[in-house]
N, C-alpha and C positions, 0 to 999 in steps of 0.2 A: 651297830649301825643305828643313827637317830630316826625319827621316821618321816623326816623331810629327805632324809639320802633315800631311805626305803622306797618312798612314795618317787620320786622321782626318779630312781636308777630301775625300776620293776614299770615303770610307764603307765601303770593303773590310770593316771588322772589325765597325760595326756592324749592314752595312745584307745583306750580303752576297750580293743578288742582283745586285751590278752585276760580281762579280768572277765569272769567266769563264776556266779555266785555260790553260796553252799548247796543251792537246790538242787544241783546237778549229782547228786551224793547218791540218791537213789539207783540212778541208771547204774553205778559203779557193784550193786548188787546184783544187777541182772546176769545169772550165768553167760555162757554163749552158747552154751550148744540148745538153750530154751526158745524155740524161735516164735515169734508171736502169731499164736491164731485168733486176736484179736482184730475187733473191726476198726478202721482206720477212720479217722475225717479228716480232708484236706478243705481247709479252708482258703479262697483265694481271691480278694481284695483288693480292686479296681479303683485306684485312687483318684479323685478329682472330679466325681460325679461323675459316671459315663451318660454321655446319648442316648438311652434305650431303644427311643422311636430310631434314629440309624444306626440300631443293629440287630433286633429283631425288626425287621420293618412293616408297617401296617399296609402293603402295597394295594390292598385292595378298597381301599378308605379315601377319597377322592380329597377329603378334609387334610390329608396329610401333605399332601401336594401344595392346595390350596395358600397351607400357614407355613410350607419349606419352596418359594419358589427355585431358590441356587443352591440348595445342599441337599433337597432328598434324592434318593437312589432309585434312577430309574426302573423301573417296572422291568424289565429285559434284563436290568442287571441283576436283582433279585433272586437270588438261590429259595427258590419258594419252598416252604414245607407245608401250606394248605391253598385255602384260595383266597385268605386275606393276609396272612401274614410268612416271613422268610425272612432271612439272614443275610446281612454284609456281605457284597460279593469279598471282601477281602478276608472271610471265616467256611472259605470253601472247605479247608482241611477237616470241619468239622461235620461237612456233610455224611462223611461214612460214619462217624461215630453217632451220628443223627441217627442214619439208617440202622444201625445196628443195634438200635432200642437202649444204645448207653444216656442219652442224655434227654431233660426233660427241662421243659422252659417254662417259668412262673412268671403269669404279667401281672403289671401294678403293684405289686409290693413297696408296703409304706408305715406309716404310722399316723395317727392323729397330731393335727397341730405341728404340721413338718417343719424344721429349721434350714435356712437355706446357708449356714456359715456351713462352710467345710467343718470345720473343728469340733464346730457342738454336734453337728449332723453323724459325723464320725465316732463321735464320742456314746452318741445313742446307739446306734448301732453295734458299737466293740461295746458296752454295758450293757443292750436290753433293757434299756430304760424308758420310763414315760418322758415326752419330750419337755414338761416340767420338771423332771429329777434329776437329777445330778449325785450321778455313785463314784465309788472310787475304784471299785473292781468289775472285772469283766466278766463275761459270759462263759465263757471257756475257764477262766481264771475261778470263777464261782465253784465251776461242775470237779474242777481240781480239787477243791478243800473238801464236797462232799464225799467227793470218792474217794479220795487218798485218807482217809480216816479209819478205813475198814479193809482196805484191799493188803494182800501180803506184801506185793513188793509195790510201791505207791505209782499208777501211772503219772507220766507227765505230760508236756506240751513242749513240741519243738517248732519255735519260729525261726523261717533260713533268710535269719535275714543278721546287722549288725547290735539291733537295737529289737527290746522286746515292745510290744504292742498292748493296749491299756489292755484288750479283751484276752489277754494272757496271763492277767493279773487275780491272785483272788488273796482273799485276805491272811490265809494262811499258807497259802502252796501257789508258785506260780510258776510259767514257765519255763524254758531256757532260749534266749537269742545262740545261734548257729551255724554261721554263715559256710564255715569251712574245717570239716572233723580233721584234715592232712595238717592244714593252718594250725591250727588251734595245736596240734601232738606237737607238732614244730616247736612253736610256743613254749610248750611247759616242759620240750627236752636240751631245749638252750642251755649251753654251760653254766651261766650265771645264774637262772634261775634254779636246777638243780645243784646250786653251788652252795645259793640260799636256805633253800630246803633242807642239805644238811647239816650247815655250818651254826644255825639260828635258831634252834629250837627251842633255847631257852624263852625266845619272844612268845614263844606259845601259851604263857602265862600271863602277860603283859598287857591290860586292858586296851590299851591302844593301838597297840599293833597283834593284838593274840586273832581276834575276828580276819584280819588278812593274811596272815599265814597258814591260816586254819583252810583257807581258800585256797592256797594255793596247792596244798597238801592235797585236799580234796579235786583240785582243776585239772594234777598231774595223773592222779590215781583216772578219773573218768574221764580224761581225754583218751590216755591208752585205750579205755575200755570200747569208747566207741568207737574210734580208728580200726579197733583189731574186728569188732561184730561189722561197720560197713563196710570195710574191705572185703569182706566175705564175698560179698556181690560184686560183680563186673557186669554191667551193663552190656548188652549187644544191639542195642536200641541206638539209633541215631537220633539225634535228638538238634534240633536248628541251634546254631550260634548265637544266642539272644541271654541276656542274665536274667529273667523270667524263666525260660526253657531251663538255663540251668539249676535254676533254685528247686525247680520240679524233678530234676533229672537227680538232685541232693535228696528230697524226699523218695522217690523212690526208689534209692538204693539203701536208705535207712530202711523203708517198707522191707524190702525184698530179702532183707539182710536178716529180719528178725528183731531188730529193735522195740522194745514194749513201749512202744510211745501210741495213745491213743489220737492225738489232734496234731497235725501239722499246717502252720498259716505260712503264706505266698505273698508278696504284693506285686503289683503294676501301677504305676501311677503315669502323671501325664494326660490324664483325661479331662482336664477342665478348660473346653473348646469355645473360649467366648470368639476367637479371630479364626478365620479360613481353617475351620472345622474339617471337611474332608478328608485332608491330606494326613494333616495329627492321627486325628480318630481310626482310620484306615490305616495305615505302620502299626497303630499300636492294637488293634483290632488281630493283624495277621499274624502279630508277636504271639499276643495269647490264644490264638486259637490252633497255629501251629505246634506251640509247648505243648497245650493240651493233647491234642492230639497225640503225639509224640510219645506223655506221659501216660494216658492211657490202653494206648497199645503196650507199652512195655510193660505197666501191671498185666494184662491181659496173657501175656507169652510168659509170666511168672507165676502166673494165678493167684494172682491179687486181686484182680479187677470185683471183684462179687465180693471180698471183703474190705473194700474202700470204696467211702460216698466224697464224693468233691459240690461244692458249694461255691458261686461265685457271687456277687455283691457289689456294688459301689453305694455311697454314703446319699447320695440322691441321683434323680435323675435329670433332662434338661425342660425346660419350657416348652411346647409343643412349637409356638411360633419362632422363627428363627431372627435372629436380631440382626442390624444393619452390617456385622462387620462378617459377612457369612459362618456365621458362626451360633451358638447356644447360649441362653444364660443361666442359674440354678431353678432347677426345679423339684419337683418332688416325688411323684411313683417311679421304679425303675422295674425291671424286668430279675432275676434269681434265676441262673442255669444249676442245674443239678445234675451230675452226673455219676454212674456207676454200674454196676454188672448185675444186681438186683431192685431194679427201677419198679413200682408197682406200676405208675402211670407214665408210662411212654411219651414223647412226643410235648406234645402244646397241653401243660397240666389245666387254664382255666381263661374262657375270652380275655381276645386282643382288645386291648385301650378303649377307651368310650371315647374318639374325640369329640366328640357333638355334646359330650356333656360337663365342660369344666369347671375347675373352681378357680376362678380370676386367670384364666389362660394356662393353668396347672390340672395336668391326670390328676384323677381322684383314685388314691387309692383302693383297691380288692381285698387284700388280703395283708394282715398287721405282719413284719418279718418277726417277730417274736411267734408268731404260729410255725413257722418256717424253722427257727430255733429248737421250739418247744415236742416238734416234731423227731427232730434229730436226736435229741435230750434222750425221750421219752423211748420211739424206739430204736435207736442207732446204737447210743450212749449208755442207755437203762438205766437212768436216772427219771425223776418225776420232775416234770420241767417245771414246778411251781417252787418246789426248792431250789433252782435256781434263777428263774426269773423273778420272783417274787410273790405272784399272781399264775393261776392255774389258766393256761393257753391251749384254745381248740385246735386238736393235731390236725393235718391233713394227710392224703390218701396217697403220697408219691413213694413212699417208702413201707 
């Protein structure tokens, strides 16, 4: 077979969820009956800049009103957690997890010199970079190379998604995109692709096709692998009908299963409310805070919860003032939920918003998200977060 039939009869180039890299070769080492009593990160990524001020809302700030005539959230509707600030009525689900000391709220979280493009804002954010710099690998992706150099069997990163994410990248080790462990065994027990795999070996020497058959050998061997560890788990958790919910509902049956994967990333997107903000920002507000929920209760009935921290993010935040079309434009500080079953600071981690004190109609950042990182690093991860961010970052007190 040429490798124009190759390429095109195995669907690599158009189809691109059956291809699967060599990286995935690790996990195919992991026994199964070794179930992980490592600490988990779930990372979970709000695309599109979210709102912060409508959804932790500053209700007791008269200035908020003032600069949101037609979009802020009435006072009444207000699920309050102190006496200035409370939550989206449409993140009610997350009041019990509120209550139950799992989740902890970061305000202003930013950087110097913020960028208001999605792309590059994004791109800071999944690298840990100064917003002058420009890297090529990620945060997570980094904490990969340093660890996997020393550890026995090398952890990795699993994102449930199609496609891998920059901050999944490091220069040596990165992680795996994985939308669907059933899909994927599907995949690689197709007749023709195991028809391949036996019929072709000699390509295995073959500089231009040896790299892709080599993959697929490797794609069939750890697809098995993982099919048969998360099937181990059956969920008894209801979990809402939302592909959010269930991306979450993916990661914790990897959790629960035993899987040695330290970092799993999420995303939500949809957040960039420049027209009739309410109605968007509220759906997709009730998406992720019902998943969460959801996902966190069923760690909890597994006992998991105390060994998984979850982190949430979007790439900036909006403008304080609301623009003519009731809606938001880009802005800069946002808000950081943390959540988990060994929380050190509970609650509301450091003051709500300054709005009386701006910069050109923009929050001024509190706290750099590289301390928010460097913290996790440091002690979630047990890595020294100056080896992976570049520059040595003051931890904070939430973990």
């Amino acid at each position: 077979m040429n490798r124009r039939n190759f390429l095109r009869n195995t669907g690599f180039v158009a189809a691109g969820s059956l291809f699967v890299p060599a990286f995935m070769k690790p996990l195919e080492a992991m026994a199964l009956d070794e179930l992980s009593l490592y600490k988990n990160l779930v990372v979970v990524q709000l695309s599109g800049g979210n709102d912060g001020l409508n959804t932790v809302i500053p209700f007791g700030n008269d200035i908020y009103y003032q600069k949101r005539k037609s979009i802020a959230i009435k006072p009444e509707e207000v699920i309050k957690l102190n006496d200035m600030q409370g939550l989206n009525p449409n993140m009610a689900a997350l009041q019990e997890i509120y209550d139950q000391g799992w989740m902890t709220i970061i305000n202003d979280v930013g950087y110097p010199n913020p960028d208001r493009s999605h792309f590059r804002s994004m791109d800071i954010w999944q690298t840990g970079s100064d917003s002058n710099q420009f890297l090529s690998t990620g945060w997570i992706g980094r904490y990969l190379d340093s660890n996997c150099q020393t550890c026995k069997f090398p952890y990795t990163a699993i994102e449930v998604d199609d496609s891998l994410s920059l901050a999944m990248k490091g220069q040596t080790k990165k992680g795996i995109a994985l939308k669907d462990p059933v899909a994927l065994f599907r995949n690689t027990n197709d007749p023709f692709f195991k028809a391949m795999l036996q019929n072709d070996k000699e390509h295995l020497d073959e500089d231009n096709l040896g790299y892709l058959y080599k993959t697929m050998i490797e794609t069939s061997s750890s697809a098995s692998y993982i099919q048969n560890t998360s099937k181990i788990y059956q969920s008894k958790s209801t979990y809402p009908t939302s592909g959010f919910a269930n991306q979450l509902k993916t990661v914790s049956k990897f959790i629960s299963s035993g899987l040695k994967t330290r970092v799993y990333y999420v995303s939500l997107s949809g957040f960039d409310t420049h027209v009739n903000q309410i109605g968007q920002q509220g759906n997709l507000l009730k998406q992720y805070s019902e998943g969460m929920a959801a996902f966190l209760k069923d760690l909890k009935s597994n006992n998991k919860l105390e060994d998984t921290l979850v982190i949430t993010f979007s790439e900036f935040g909006r403008r304080v003032e609301q623009n003519a079309s009731n809606g938001t434009d880009h802005g800069t500080a946002n808000n950081m939920f943390v959540f988990g079953g060994k929380l050190k600071k509970q609650g509301i981690f450091n003051p709500a918003p300054n709005l009386s004190d701006l910069d050109t109609g923009d929050l001024k950042y509190q706290l750099d998200f590289r301390q928010v990182y460097g913290t996790i690093l440091d002690k979630w991860l047990d890595v020294n977060n100056a080896d992976i961010l570049n520059k040595k970052f003051n931890t904070l007190d939430f973990i």
